[in-house]
Residue, then its C-alpha position, 0 to 999 in steps of 0.5 A: x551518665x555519671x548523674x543517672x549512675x549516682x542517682x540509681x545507686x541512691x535509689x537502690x540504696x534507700x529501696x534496699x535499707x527499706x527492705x532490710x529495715x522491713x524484714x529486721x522488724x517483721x522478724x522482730x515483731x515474731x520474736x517479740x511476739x513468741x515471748x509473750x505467746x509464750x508467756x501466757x503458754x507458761x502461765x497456762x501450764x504453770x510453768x514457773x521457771x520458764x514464765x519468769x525467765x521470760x522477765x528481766x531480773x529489773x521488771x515490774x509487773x503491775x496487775x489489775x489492783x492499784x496495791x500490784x506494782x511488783x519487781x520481779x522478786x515480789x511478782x514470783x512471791x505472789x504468783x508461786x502460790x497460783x503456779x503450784x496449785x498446776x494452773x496459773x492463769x490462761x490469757x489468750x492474746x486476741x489483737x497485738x500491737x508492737x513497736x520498737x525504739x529507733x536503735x531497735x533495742x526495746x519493744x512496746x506493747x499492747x494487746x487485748x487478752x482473752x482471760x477468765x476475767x474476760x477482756x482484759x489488756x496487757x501492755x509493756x516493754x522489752x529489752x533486748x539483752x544480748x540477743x535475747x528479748x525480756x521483760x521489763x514491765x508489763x500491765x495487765x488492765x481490766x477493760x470496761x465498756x463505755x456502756x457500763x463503766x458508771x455502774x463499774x464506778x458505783x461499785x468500786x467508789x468505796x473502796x477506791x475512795x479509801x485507797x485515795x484517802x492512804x495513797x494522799x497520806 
């Protein structure tokens, strides 16, 4: 008898942290979720505050061009002149993904955007601090169909080559 009780406690241990560990991740992935609906929401409006107070004081933000890689301070530099003319950019998030690490303390991401530039995909990480989610790094990457990338290649051959050429230096 002491046997069957030990073993449905331990049944009902793992089924019930099962359950819980299930439910704390899929409200998670919600939250998670919402900064980054809200992000593009925010770039929408060009709602510059509210955008950047969705990042980490410590992010970086590296966009589709190989000279993009910002912190935070760069990043607002860049896209205040965009935010102030009323309309940032308008992304619009069409398949996400996201997962956390072990102590449930950061999430990664990757998404396809609908943007004017197309299919674009955006990537990253969150931390969470305190009890609230910021980013820490984020990707936006432009896409290109299997079907065309030799032609994407041609066009973009001269001026990478000269990037490679500083980059080595």
């Amino acid at each position: 008898m002491k046997k069957l009780f030990l073993l449905l406690f331990a049944i009902t241990f793992v089924f019930t942290n099962a359950q819980t560990k299930g439910f704390y991740e899929n409200v998670q992935k919600k939250n998670v979720s919402k900064v980054l609906d809200d992000l593009n929401a925010y770039a929408a409006s060009a709602d510059f505050k509210n955008y950047f107070d969705l990042f980490a004081e410590e992010s970086t933000f590296i966009g589709t061009d190989a000279s993009e890689i910002w912190n935070k301070k760069e990043f607002m530099a860049y896209a205040k002149p965009h935010f102030d003319k009323g309309k940032a950019w308008s992304f619009k998030s069409l398949k996400r993904n996201i997962t956390f690490s072990k102590d449930g303390k950061y999430a990664w991401f990757d998404e396809l955007l609908e943007t004017q530039m197309k299919i674009c995909r955006g990537s990253g990480v969150l931390e969470k601090i305190g009890n609230t989610w910021k980013i820490r790094q984020y990707v936006l990457s432009m896409t290109i169909p299997n079907e065309v990338s030799n032609d994407v290649i041609k066009i973009k051959s001269e001026l990478e080559t000269r990037k490679i050429e500083e980059l080595k230096k």
